[in-house]
C-alpha positions as CSV (number, residue, x, y, z in Angstrom):
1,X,37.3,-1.6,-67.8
2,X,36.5,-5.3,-67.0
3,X,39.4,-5.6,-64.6
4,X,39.0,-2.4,-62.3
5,X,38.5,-3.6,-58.6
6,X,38.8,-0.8,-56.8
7,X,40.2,2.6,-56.0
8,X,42.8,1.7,-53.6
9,X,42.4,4.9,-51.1
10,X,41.6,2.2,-48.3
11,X,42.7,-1.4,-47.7
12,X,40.4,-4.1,-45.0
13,X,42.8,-6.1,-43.2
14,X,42.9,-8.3,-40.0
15,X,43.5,-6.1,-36.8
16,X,46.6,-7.6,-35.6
17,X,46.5,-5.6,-31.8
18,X,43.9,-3.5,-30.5
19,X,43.6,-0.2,-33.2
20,X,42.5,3.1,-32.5
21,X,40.7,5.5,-34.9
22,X,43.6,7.7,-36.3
23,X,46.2,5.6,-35.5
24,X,49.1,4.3,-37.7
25,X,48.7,0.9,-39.0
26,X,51.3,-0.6,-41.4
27,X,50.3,-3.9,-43.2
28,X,53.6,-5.5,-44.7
29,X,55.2,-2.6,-46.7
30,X,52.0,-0.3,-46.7
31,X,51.5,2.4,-44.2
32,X,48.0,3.8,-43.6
33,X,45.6,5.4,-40.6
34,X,42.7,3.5,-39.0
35,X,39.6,4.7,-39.8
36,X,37.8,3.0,-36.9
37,X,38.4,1.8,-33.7
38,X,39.5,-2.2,-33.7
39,X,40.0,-4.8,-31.3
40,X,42.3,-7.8,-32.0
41,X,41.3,-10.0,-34.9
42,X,38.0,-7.5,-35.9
43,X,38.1,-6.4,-39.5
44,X,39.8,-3.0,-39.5
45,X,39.1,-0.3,-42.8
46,X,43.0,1.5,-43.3
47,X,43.3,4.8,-45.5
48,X,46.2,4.9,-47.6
49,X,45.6,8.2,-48.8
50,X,45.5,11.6,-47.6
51,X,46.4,14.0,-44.8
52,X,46.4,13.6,-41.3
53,X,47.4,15.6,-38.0
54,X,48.4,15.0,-34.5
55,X,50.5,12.0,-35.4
56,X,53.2,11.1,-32.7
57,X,56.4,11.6,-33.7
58,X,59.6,11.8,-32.3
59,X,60.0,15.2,-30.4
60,X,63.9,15.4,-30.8
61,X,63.8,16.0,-34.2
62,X,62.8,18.8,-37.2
63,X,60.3,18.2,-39.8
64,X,61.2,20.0,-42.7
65,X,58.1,20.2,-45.3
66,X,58.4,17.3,-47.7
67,X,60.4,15.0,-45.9
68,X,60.3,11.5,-45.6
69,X,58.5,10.0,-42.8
70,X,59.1,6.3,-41.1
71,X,57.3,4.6,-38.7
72,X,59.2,3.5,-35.8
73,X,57.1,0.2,-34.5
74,X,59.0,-0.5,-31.2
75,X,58.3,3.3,-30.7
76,X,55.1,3.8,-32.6
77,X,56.3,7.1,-33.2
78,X,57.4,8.7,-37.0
79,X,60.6,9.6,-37.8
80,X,62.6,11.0,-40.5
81,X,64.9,8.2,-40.1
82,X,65.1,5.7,-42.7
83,X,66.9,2.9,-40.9
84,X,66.3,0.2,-43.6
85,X,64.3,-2.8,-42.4
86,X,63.6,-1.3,-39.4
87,X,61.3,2.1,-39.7
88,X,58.7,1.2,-42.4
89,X,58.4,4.5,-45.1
90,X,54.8,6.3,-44.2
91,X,54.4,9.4,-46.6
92,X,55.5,13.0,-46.3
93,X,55.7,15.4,-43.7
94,X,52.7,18.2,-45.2
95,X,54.2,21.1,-43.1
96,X,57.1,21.6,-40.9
97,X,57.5,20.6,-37.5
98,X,59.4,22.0,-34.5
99,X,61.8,20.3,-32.4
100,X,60.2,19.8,-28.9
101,X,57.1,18.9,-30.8
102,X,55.6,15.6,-30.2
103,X,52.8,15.4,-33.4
104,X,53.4,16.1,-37.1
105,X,50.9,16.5,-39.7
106,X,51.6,13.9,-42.6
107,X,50.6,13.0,-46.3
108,X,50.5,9.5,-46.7
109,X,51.9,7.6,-49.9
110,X,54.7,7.3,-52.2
């Protein structure tokens, strides 16, 4: 294929705040994890694909397996709230998750 750039699993942006390694990182509408630690303004690698544990999420709630997870930026915790312009859509949640539980294990992508 003369037009095939590239697989699409990661995405290089602009750190736009200081980034940790494993840490959510949404980039308009997309939703990924850091791969790397980043300071503000340094070139930051973000996964798009794949699973990922210990996210922060918020404790209150249940995670059913397969739900829909948002990112809550004020919070910078996931929820399964979808609050529309607000909580930007992250993946799914890969395995249940207990209330009084403050991480989830997550599948990122549509």
């Amino acid at each position: 294929m003369k037009n095939f750039v590239y697989s699409g699993a990661t995405i290089n942006v602009t750190a736009e705040a200081d980034t940790s390694s494993g840490g959510v990182v949404v980039v308009g509408d997309l939703a990924g994890i850091a791969g790397h630690d980043a300071k503000t303004g340094e070139d930051l690698v973000v996964h798009l694909v794949g699973v990922y544990e210990n996210l922060p999420k918020v404790a209150g709630q249940v995670w059913a397996q397969g739900v829909k997870v948002y990112w809550i930026a004020a919070d910078s915790k996931l929820t399964t709230t979808e609050n529309a312009g607000a909580n930007k859509f992250v993946g799914h949640a890969y395995a249940a998750a207990a209330n009084g539980s403050a991480v989830g294990t997550v599948r990122l992508g549509r």
